[in-house]
MMTF fields as JSON, N, C-alpha, C and O atoms, coordinates in Angstrom:
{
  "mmtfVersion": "1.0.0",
  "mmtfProducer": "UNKNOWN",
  "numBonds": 283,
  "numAtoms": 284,
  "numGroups": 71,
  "numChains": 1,
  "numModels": 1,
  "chainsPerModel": [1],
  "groupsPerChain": [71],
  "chainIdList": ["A"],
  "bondAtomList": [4, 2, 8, 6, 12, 10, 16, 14, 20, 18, 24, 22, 28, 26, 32, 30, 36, 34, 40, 38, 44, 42, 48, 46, 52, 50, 56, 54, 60, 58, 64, 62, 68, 66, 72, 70, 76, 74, 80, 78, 84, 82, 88, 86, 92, 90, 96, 94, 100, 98, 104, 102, 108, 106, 112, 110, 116, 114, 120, 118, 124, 122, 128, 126, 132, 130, 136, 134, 140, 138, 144, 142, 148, 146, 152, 150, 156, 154, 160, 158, 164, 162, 168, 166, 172, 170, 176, 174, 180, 178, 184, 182, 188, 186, 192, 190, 196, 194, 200, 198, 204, 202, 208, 206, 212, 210, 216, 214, 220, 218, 224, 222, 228, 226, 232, 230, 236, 234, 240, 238, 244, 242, 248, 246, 252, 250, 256, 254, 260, 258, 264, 262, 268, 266, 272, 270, 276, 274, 280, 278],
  "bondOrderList": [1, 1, 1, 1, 1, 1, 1, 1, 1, 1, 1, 1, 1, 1, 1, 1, 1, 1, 1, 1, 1, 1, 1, 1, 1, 1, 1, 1, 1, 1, 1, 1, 1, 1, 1, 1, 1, 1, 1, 1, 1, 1, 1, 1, 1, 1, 1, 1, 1, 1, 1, 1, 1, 1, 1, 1, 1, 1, 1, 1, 1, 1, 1, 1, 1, 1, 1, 1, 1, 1],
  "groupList": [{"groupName": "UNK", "atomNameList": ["N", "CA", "C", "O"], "elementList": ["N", "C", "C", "O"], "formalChargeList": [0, 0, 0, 0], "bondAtomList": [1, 0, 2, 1, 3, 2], "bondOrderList": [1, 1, 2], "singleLetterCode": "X", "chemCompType": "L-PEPTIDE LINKING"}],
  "groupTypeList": [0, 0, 0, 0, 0, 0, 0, 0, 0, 0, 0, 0, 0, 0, 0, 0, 0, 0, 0, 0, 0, 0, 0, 0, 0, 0, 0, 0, 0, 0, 0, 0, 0, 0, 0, 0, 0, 0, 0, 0, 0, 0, 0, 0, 0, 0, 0, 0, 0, 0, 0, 0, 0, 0, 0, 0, 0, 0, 0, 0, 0, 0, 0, 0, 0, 0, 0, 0, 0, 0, 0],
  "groupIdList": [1, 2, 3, 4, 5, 6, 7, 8, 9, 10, 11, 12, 13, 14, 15, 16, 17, 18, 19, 20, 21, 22, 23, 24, 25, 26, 27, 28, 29, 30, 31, 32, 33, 34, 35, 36, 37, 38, 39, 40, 41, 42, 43, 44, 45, 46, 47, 48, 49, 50, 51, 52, 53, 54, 55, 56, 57, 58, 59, 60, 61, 62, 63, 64, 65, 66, 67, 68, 69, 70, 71],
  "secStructList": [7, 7, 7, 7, 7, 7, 7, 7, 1, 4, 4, 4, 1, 2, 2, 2, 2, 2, 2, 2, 6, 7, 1, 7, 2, 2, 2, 2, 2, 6, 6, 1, 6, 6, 7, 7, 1, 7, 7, 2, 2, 2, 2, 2, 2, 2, 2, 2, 2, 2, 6, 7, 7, 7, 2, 2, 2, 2, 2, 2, 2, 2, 2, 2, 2, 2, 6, 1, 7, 7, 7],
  "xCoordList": [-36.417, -36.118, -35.116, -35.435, -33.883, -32.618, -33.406, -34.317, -32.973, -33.293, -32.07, -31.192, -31.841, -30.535, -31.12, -32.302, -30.398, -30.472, -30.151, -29.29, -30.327, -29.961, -28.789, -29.185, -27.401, -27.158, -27.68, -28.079, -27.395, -27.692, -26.71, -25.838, -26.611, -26.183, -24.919, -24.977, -23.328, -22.463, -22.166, -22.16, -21.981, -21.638, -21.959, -21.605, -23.463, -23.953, -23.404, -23.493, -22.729, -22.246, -20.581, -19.787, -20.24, -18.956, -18.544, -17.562, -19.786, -19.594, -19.092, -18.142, -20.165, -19.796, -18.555, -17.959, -18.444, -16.898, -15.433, -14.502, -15.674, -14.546, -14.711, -13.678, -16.563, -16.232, -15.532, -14.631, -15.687, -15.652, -14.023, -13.363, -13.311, -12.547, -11.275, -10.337, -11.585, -10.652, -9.824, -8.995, -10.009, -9.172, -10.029, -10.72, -9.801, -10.73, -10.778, -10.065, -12.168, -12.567, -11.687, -11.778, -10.923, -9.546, -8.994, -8.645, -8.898, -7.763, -7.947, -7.122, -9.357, -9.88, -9.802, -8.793, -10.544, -10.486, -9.303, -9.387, -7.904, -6.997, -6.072, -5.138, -6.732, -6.693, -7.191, -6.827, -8.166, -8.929, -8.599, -8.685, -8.196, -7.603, -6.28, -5.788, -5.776, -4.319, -4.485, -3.492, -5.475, -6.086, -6.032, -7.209, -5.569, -5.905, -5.658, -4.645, -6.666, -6.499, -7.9, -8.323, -8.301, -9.537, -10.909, -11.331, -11.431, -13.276, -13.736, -13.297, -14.528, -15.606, -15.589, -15.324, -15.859, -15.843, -14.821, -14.549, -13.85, -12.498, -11.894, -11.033, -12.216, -11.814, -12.659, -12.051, -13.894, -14.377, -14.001, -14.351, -13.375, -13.235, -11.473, -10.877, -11.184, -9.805, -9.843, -8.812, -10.468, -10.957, -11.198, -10.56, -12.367, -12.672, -11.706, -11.571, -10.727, -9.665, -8.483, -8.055, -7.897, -6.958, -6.965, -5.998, -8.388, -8.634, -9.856, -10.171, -10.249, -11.317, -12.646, -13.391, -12.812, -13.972, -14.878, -14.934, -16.154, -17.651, -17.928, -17.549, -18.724, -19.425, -19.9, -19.237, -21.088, -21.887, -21.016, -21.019, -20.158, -18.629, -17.664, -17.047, -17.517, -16.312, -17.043, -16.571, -18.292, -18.868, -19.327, -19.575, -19.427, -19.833, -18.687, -18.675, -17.475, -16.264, -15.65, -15.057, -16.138, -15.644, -16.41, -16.112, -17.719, -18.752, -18.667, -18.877, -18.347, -18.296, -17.249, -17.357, -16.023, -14.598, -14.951, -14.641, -15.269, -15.623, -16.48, -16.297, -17.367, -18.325, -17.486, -18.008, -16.606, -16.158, -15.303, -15.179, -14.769, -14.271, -12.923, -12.612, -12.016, -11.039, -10.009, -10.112, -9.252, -8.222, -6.819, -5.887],
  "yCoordList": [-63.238, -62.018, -61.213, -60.953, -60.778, -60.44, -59.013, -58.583, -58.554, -56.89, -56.147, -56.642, -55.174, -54.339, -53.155, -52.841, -52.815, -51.778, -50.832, -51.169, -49.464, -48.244, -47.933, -48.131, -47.468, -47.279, -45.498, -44.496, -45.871, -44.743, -44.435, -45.279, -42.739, -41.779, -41.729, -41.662, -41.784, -40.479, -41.555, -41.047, -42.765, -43.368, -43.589, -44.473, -41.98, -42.302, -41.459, -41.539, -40.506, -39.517, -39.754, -38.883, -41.03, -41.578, -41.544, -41.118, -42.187, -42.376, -40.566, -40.332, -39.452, -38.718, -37.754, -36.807, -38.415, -37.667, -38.178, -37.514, -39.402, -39.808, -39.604, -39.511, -39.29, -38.234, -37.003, -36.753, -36.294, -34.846, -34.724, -34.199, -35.067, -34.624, -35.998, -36.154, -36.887, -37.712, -38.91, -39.681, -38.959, -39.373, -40.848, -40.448, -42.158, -43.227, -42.504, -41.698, -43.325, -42.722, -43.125, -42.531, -44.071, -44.765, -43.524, -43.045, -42.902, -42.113, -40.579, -39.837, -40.561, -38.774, -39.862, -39.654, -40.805, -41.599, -41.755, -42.061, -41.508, -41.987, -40.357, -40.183, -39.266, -38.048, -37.539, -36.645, -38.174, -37.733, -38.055, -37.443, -39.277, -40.706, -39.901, -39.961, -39.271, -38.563, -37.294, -36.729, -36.815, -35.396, -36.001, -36.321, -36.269, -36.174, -35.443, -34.745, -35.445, -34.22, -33.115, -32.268, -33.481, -32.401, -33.001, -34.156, -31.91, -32.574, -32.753, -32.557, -33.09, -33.204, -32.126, -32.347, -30.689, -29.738, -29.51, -29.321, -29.442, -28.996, -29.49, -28.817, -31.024, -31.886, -31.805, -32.051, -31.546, -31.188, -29.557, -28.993, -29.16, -27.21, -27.902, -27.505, -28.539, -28.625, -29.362, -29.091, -29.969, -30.999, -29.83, -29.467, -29.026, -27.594, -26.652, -25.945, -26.177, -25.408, -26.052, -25.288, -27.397, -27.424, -28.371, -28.762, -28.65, -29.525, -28.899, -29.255, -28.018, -27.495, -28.452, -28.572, -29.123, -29.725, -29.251, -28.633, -29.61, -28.896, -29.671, -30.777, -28.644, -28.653, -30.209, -31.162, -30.326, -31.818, -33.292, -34.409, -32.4, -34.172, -34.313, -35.36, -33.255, -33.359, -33.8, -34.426, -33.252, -33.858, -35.227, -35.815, -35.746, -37.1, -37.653, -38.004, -37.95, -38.324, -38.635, -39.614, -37.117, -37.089, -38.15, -38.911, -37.585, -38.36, -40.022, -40.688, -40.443, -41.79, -41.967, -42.946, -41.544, -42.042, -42.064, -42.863, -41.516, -41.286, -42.653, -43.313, -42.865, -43.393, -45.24, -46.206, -45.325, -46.5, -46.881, -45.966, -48.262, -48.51, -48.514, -48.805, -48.093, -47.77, -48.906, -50.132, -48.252, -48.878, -49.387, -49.909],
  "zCoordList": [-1.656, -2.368, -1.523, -0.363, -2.025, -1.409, -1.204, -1.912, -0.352, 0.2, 0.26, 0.968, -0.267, 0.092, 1.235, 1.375, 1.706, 3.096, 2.613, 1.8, 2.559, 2.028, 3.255, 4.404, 3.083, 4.325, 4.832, 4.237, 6.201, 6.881, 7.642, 7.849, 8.415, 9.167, 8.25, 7.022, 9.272, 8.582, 7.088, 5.966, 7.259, 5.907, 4.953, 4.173, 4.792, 3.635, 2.631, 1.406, 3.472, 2.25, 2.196, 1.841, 2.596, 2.212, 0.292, -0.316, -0.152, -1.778, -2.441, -3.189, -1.815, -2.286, -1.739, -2.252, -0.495, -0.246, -1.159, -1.615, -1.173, -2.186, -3.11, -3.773, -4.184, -5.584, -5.307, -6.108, -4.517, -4.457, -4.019, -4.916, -2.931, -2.673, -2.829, -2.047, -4.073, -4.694, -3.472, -3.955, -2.486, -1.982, -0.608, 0.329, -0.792, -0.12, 1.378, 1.977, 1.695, 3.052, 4.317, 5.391, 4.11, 5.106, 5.259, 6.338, 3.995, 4.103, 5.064, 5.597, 4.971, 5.952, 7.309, 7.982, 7.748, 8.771, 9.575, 10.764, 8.834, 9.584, 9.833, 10.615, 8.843, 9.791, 10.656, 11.419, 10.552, 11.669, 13.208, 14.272, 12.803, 14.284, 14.55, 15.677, 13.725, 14.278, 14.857, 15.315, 14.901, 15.644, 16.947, 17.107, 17.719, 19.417, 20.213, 20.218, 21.191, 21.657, 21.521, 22.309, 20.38, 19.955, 20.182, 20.116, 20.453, 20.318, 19.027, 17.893, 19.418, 17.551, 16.762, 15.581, 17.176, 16.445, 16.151, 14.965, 17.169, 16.546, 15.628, 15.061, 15.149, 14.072, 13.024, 11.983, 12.838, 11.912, 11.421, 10.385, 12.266, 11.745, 11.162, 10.161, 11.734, 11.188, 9.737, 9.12, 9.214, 7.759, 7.114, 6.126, 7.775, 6.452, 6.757, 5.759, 7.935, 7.477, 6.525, 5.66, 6.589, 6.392, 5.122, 4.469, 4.936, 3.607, 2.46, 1.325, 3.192, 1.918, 1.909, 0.936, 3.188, 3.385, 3.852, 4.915, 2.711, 3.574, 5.11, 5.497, 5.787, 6.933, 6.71, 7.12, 6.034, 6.41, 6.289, 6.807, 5.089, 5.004, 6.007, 6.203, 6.662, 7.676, 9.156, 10.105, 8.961, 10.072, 10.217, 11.269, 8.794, 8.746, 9.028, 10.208, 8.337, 8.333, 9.857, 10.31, 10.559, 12.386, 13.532, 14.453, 12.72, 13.71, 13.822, 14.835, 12.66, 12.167, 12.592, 13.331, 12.595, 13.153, 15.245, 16.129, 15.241, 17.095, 17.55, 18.573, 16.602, 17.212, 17.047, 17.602, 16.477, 15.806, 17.409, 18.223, 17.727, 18.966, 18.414, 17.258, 19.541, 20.034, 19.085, 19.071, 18.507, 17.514, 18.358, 17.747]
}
């Protein structure tokens, strides 16, 4: 009997970041990767200043890009 995994931490609210703010999750991911220079907060304050992103999506979006290895 196949089991599906619910996912967990920041990539769960991937599905609803790409309802809400129209645009694939590659695509906040690879703004985020062009922020250097900044800490975590500062990249998540920069998603909700400069994109109109809530607190819990920009933090998911940041956290998840950080934690990913070195491109």
């Amino acid at each position: 009997m196949p089991t599906t995994q619910k996912v967990k931490g920041p990539a769960s609210y991937f599905p609803s970041i790409e309802a809400k703010y129209g645009q694939p999750i590659e695509h906040w991911l690879n703004l985020v990767r062009q922020q250097t220079g900044m800490k975590h907060m500062e990249r998540v304050n920069w998603l909700k200043a400069e994109h109109g992103m809530g607190h819990g999506h920009a933090n998911a979006i940041v956290a998840y890009c950080l934690a990913q290895p070195a491109q």
